[in-house]
LUMLUMKE-668984 format. One record per atom (N, C-alpha, C): residue number from 1; x, y, z. Coordinates in steps of 0.05 Angstrom, whole numbers. Layout:
<atoms>
<atom resi="NUM" X="X" Y="Y" Z="Z"/>
...
</atoms>
This chain:
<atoms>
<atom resi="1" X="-73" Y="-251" Z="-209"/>
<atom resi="1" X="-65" Y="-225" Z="-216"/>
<atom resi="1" X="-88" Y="-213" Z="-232"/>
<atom resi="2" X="-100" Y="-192" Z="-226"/>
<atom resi="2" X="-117" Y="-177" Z="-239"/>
<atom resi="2" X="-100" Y="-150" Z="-252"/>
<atom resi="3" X="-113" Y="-140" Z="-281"/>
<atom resi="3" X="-102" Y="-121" Z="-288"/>
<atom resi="3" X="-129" Y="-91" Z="-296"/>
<atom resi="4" X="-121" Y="-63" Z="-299"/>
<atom resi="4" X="-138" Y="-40" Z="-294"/>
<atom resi="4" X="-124" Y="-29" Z="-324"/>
<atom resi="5" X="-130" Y="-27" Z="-352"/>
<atom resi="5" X="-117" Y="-14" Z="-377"/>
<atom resi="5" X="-79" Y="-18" Z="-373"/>
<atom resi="6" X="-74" Y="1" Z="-369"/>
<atom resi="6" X="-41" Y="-19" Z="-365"/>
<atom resi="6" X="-32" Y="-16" Z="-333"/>
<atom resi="7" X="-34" Y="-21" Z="-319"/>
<atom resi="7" X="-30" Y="-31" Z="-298"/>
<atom resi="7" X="-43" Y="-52" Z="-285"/>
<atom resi="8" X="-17" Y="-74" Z="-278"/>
<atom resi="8" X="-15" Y="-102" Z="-271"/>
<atom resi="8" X="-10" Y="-95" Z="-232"/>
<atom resi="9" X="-32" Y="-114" Z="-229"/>
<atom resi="9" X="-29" Y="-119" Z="-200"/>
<atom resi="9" X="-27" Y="-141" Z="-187"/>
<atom resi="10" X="-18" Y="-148" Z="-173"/>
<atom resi="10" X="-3" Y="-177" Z="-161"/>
<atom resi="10" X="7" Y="-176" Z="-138"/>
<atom resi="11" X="-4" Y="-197" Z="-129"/>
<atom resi="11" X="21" Y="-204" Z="-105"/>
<atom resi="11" X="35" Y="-211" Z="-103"/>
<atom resi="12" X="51" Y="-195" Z="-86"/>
<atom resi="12" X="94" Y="-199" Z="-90"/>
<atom resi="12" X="104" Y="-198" Z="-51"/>
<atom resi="13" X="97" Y="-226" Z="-49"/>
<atom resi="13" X="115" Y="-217" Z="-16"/>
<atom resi="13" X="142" Y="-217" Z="-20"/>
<atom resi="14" X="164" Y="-218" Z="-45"/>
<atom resi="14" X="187" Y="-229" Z="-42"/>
<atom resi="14" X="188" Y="-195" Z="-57"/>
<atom resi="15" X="178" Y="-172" Z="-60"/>
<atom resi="15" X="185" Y="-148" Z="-77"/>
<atom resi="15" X="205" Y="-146" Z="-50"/>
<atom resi="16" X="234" Y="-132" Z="-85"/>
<atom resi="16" X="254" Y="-125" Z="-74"/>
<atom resi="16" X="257" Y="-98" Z="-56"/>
<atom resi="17" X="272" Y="-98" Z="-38"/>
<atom resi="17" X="272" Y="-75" Z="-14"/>
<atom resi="17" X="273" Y="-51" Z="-32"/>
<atom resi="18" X="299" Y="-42" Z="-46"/>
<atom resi="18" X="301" Y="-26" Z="-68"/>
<atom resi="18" X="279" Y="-8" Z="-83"/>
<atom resi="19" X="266" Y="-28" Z="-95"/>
<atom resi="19" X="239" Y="-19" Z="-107"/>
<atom resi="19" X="222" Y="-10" Z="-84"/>
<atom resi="20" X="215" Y="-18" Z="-66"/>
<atom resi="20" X="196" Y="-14" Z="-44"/>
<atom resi="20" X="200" Y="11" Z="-30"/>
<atom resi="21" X="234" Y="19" Z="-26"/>
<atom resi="21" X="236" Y="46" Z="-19"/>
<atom resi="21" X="241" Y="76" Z="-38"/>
<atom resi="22" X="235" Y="60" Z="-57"/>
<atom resi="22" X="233" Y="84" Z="-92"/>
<atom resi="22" X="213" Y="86" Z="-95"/>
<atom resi="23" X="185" Y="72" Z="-86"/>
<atom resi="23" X="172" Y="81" Z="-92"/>
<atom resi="23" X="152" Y="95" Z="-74"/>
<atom resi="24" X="155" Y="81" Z="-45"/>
<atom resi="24" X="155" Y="99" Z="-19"/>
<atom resi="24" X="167" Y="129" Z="-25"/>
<atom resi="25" X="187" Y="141" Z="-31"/>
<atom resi="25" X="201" Y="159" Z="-40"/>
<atom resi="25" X="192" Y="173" Z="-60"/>
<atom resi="26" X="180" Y="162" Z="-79"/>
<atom resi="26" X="165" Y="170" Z="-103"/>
<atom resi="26" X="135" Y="183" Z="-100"/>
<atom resi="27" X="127" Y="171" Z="-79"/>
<atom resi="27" X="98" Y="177" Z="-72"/>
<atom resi="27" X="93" Y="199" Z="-54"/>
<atom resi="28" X="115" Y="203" Z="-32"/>
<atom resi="28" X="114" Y="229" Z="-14"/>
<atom resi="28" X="113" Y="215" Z="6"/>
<atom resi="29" X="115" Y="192" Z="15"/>
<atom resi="29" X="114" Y="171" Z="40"/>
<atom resi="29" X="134" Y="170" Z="51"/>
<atom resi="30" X="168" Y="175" Z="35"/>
<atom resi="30" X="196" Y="176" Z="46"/>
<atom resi="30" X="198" Y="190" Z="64"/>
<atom resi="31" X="180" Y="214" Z="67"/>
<atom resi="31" X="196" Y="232" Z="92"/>
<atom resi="31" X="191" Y="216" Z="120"/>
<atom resi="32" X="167" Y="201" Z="116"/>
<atom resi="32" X="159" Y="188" Z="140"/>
<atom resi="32" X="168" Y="162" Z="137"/>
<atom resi="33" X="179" Y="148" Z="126"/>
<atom resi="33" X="191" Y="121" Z="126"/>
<atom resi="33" X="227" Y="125" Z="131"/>
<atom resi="34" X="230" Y="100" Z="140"/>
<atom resi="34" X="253" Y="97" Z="153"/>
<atom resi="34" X="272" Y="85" Z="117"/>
<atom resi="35" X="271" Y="101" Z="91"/>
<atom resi="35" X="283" Y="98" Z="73"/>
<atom resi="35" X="316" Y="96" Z="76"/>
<atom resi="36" X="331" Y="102" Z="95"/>
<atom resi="36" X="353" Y="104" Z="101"/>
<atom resi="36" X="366" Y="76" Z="121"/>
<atom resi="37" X="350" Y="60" Z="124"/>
<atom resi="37" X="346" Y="44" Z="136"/>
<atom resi="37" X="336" Y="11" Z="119"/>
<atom resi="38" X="356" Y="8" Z="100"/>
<atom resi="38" X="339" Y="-22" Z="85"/>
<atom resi="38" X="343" Y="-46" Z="104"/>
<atom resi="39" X="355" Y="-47" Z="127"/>
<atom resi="39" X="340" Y="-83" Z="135"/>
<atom resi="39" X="314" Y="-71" Z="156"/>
<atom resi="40" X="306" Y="-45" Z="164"/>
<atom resi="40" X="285" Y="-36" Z="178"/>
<atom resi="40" X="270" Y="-35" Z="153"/>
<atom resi="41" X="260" Y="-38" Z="130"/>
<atom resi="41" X="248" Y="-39" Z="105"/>
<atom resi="41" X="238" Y="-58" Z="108"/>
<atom resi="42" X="254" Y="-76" Z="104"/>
<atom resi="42" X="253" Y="-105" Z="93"/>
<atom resi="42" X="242" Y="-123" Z="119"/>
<atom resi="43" X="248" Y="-117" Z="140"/>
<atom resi="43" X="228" Y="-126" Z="163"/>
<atom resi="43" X="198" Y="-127" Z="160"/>
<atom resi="44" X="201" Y="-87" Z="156"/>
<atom resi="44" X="167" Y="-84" Z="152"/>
<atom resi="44" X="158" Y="-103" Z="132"/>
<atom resi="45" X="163" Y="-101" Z="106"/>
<atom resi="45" X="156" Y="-130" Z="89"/>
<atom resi="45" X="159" Y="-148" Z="95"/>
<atom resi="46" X="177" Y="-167" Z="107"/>
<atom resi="46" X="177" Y="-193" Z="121"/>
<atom resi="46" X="138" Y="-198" Z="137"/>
<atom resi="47" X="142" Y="-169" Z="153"/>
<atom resi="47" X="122" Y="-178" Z="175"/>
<atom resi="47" X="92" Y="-169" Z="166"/>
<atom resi="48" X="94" Y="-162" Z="139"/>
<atom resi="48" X="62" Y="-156" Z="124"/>
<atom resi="48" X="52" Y="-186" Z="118"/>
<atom resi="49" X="37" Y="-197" Z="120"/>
<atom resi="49" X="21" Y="-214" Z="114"/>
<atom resi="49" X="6" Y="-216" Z="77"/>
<atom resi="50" X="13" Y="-188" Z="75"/>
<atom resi="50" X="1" Y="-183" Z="43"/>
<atom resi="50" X="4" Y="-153" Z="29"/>
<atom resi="51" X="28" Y="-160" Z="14"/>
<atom resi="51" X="40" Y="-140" Z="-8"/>
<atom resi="51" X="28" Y="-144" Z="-39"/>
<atom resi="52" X="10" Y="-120" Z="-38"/>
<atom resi="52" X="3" Y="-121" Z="-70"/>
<atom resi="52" X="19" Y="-98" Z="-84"/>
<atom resi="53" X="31" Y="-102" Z="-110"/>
<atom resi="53" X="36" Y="-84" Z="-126"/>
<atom resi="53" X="21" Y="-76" Z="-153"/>
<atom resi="54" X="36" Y="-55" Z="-159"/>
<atom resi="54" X="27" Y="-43" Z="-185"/>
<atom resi="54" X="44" Y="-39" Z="-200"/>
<atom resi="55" X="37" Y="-40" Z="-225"/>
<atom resi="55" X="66" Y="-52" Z="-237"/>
<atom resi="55" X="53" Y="-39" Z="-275"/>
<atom resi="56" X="75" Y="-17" Z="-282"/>
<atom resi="56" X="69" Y="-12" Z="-309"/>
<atom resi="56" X="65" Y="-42" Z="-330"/>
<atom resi="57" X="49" Y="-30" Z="-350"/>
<atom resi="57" X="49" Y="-60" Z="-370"/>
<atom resi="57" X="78" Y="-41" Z="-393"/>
<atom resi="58" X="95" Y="-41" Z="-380"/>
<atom resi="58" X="128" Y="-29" Z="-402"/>
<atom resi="58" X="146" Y="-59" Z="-409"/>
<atom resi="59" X="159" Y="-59" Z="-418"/>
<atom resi="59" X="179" Y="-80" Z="-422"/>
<atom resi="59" X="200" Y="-78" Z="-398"/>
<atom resi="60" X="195" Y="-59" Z="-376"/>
<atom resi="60" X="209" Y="-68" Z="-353"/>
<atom resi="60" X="196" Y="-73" Z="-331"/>
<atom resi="61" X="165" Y="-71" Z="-331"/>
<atom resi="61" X="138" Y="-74" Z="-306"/>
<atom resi="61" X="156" Y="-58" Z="-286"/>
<atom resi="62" X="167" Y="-27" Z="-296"/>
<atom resi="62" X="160" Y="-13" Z="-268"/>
<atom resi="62" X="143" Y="-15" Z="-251"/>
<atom resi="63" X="156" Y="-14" Z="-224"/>
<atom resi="63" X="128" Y="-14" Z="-203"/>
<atom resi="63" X="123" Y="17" Z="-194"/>
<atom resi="64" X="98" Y="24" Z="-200"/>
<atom resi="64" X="98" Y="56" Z="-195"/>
<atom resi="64" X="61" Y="50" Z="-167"/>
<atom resi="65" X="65" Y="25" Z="-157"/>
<atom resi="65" X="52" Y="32" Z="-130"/>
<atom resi="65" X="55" Y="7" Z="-111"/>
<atom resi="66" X="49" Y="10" Z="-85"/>
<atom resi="66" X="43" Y="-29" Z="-68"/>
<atom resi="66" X="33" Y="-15" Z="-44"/>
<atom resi="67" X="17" Y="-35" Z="-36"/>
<atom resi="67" X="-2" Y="-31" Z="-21"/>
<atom resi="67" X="21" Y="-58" Z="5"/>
<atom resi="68" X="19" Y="-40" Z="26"/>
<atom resi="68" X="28" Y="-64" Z="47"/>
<atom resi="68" X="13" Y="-67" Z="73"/>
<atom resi="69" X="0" Y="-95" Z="70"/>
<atom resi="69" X="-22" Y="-104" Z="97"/>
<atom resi="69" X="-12" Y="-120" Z="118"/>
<atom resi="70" X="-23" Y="-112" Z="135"/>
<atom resi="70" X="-14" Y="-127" Z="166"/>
<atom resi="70" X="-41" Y="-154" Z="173"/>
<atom resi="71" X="-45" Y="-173" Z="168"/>
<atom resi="71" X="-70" Y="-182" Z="169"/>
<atom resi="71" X="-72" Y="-212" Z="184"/>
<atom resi="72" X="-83" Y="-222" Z="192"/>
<atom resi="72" X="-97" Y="-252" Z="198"/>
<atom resi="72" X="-107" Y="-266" Z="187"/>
<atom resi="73" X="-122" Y="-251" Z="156"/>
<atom resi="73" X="-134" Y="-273" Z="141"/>
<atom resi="73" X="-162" Y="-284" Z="140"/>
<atom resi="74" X="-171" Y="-262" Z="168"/>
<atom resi="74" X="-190" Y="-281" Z="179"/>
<atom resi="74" X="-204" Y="-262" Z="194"/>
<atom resi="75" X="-199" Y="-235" Z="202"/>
<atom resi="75" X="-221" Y="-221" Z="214"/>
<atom resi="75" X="-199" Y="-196" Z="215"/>
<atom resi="76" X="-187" Y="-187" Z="209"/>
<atom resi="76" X="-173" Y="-161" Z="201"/>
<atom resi="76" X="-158" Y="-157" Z="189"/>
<atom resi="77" X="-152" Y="-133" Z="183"/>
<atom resi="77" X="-128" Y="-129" Z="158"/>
<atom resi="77" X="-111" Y="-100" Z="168"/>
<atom resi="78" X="-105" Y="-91" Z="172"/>
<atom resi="78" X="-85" Y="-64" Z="185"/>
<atom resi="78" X="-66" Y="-58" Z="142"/>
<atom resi="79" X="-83" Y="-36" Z="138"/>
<atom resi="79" X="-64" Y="-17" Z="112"/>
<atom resi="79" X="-45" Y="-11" Z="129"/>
<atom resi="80" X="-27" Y="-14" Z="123"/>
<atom resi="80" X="10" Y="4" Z="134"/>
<atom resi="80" X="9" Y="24" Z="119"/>
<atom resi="81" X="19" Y="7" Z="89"/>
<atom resi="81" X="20" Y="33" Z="67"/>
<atom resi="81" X="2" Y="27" Z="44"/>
<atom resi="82" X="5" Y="47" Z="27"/>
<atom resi="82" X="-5" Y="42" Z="0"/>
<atom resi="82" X="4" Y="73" Z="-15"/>
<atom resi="83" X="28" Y="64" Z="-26"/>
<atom resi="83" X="37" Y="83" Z="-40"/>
<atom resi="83" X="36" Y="84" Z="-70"/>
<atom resi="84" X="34" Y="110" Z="-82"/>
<atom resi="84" X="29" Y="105" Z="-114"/>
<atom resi="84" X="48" Y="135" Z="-118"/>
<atom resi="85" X="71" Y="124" Z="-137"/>
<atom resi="85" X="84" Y="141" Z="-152"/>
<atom resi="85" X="83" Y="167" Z="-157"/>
<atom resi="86" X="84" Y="194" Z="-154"/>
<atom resi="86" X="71" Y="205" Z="-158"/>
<atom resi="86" X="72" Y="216" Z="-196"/>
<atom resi="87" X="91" Y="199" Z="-207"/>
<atom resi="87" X="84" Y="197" Z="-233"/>
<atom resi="87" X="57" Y="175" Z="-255"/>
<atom resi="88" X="49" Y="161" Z="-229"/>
<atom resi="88" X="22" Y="152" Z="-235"/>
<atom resi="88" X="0" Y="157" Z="-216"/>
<atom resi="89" X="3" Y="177" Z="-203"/>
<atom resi="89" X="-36" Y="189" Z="-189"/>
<atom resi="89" X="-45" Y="202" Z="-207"/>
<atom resi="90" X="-69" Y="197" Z="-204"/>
<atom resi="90" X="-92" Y="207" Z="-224"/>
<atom resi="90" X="-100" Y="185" Z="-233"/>
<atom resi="91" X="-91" Y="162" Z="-242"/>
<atom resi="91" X="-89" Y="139" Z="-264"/>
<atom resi="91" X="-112" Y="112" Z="-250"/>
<atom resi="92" X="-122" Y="112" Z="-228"/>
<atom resi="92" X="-126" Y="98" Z="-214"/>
<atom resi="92" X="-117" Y="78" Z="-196"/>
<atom resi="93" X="-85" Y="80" Z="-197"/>
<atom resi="93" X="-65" Y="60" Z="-180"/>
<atom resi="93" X="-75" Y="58" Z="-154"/>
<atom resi="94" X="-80" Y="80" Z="-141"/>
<atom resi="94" X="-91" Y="78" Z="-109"/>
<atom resi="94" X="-113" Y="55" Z="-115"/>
<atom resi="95" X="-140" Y="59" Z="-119"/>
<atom resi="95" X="-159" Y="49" Z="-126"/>
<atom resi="95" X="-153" Y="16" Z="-129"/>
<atom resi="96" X="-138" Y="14" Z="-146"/>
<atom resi="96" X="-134" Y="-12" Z="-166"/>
<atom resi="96" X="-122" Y="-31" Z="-133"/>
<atom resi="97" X="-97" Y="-16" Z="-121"/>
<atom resi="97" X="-78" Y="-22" Z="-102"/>
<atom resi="97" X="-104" Y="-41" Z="-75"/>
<atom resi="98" X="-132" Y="-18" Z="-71"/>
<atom resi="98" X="-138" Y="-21" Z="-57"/>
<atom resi="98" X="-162" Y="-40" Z="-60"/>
<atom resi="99" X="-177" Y="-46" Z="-89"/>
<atom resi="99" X="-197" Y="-68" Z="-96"/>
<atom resi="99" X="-179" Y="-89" Z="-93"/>
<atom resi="100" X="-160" Y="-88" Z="-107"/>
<atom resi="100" X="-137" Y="-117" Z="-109"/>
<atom resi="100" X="-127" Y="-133" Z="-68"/>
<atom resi="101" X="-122" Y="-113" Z="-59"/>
<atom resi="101" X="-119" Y="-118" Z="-28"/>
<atom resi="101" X="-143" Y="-132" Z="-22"/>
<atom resi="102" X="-170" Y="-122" Z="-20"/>
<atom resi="102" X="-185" Y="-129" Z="-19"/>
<atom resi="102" X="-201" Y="-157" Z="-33"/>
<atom resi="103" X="-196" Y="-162" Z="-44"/>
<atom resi="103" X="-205" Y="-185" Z="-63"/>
<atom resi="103" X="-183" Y="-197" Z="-55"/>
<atom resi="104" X="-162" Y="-201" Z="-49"/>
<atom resi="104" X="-143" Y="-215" Z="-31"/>
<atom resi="104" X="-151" Y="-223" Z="-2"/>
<atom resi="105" X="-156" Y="-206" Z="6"/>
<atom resi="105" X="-164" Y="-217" Z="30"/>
<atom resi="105" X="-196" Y="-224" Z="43"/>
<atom resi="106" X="-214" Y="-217" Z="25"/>
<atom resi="106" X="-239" Y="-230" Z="26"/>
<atom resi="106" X="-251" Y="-224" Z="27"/>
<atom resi="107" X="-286" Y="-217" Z="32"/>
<atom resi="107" X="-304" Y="-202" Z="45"/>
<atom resi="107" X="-311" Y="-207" Z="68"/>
<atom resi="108" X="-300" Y="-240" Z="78"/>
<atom resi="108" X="-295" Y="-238" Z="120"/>
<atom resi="108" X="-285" Y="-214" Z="133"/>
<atom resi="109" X="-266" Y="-194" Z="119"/>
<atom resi="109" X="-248" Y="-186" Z="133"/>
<atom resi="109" X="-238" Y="-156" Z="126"/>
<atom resi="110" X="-248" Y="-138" Z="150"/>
<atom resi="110" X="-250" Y="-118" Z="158"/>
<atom resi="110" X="-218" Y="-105" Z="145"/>
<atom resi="111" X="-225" Y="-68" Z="128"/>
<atom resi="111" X="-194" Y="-64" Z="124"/>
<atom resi="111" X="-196" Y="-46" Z="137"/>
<atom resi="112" X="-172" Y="-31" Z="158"/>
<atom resi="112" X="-167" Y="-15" Z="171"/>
<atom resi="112" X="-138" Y="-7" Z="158"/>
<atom resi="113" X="-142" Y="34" Z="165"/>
<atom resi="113" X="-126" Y="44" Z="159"/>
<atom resi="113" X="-125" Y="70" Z="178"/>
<atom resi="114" X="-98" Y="83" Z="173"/>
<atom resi="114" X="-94" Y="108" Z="183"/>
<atom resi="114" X="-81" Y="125" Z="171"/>
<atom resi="115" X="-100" Y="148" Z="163"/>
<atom resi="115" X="-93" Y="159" Z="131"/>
<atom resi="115" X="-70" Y="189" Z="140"/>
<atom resi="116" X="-58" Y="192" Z="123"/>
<atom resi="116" X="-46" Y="219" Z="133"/>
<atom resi="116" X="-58" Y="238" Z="130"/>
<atom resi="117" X="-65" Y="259" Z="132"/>
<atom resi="117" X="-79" Y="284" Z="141"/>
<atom resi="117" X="-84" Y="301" Z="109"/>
<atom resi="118" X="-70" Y="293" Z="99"/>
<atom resi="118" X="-64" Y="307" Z="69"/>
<atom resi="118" X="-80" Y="298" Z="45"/>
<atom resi="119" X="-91" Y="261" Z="57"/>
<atom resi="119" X="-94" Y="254" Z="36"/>
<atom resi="119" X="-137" Y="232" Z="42"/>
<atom resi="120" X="-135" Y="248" Z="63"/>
<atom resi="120" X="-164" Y="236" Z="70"/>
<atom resi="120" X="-178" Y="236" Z="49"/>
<atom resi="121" X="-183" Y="256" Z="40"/>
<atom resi="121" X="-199" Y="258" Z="6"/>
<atom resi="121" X="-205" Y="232" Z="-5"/>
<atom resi="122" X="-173" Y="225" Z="-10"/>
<atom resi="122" X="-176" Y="203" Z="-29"/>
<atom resi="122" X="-195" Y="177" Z="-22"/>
<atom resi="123" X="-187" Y="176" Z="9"/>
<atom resi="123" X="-200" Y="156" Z="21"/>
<atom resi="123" X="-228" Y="155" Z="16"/>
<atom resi="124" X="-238" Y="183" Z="30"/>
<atom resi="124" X="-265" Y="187" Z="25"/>
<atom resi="124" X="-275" Y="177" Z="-11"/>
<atom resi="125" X="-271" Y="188" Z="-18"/>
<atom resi="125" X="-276" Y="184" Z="-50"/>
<atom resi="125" X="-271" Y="157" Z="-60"/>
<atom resi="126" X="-256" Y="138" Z="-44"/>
<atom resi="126" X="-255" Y="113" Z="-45"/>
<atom resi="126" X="-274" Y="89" Z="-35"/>
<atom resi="127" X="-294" Y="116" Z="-25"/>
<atom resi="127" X="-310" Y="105" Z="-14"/>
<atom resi="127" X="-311" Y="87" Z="23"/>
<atom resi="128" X="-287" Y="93" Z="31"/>
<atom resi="128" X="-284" Y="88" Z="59"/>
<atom resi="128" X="-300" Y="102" Z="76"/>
<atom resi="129" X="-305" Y="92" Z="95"/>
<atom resi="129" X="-324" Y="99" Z="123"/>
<atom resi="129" X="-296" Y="117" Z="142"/>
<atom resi="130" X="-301" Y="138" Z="148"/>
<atom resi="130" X="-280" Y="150" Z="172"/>
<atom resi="130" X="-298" Y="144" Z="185"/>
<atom resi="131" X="-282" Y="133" Z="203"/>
<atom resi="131" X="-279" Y="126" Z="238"/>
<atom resi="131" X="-269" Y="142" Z="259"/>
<atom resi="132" X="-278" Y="169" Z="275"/>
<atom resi="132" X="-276" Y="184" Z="282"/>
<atom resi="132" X="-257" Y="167" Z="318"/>
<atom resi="133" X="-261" Y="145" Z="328"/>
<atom resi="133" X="-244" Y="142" Z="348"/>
<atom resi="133" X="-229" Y="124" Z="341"/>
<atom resi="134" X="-197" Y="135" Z="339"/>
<atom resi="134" X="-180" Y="126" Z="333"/>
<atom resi="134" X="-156" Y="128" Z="365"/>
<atom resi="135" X="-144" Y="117" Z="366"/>
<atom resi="135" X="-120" Y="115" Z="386"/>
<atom resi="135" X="-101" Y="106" Z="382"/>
<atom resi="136" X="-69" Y="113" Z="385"/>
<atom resi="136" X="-53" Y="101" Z="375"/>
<atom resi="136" X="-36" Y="109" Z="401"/>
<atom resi="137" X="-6" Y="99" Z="404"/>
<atom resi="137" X="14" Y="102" Z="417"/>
<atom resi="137" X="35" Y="104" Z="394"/>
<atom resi="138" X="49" Y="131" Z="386"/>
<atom resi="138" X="72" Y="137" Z="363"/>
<atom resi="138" X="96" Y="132" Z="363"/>
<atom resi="139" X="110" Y="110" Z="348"/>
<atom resi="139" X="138" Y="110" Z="351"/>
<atom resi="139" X="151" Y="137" Z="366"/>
<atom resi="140" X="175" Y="118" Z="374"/>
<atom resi="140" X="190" Y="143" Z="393"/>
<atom resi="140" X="213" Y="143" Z="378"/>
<atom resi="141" X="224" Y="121" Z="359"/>
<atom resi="141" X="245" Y="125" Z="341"/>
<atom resi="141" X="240" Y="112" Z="308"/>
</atoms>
């Protein structure tokens, strides 16, 4: 576990569904997540390979961010999410969410993402490379 002034970051594959969709919800990520839906939640976590959170230093370690990766360990990593509260942006949670992923999974291994349209900025400023050919096939439900 590494920590950034008061926020604690860690890995949690067992974070509870609950928290995971409060703070999905909290961040502006709910409209597009299936929040209405907790064992379709709790899948997506099951099938991440690597959940980091963020977690206030309070006497209750609110979690006000988690980063969730799809990965191998070994030559890729797929960001799903990485949501941060929107009562902690500004603070560095994104940032913290995304060195901490990273130092988790190595310098072997490539991180891939697909950012929403709103929030490329951050990316950029995070210092990520855009990758101009992208392809996807979009859920149909």
């Amino acid at each position: 576990m590494s920590s950034s002034a008061d926020v604690h970051y860690a890995r949690e594959q067992d974070l509870d569904v609950t928290e995971f969709s409060r703070v999905l919800d909290e961040s502006g990520l709910g409209a597009t997540r299936p929040l209405g839906d907790p064992a379709r939640l709790q899948a997506m976590m099951k099938g991440a390979g690597l959940i980091v959170t963020a977690r206030l230093d309070l006497p209750d370690r609110r979690l006000v961010g988690v980063s969730r990766t799809i990965t191998d360990f070994s030559w890729c990593a797929y960001l799903a999410e990485l949501a941060v509260a929107r009562s902690a942006q500004g603070l560095g949670v994104g940032r913290g969410l995304l060195g901490e992923t990273r130092r988790l999974l190595g310098p072997q291994v490539t991180l891939i993402l697909t950012s929403m349209p709103d929030v490329t900025g951050f990316y950029e400023r995070a210092e990520m490379t855009r990758v101009p050919d992208t392809f996807w096939y979009k859920r149909q439900i």
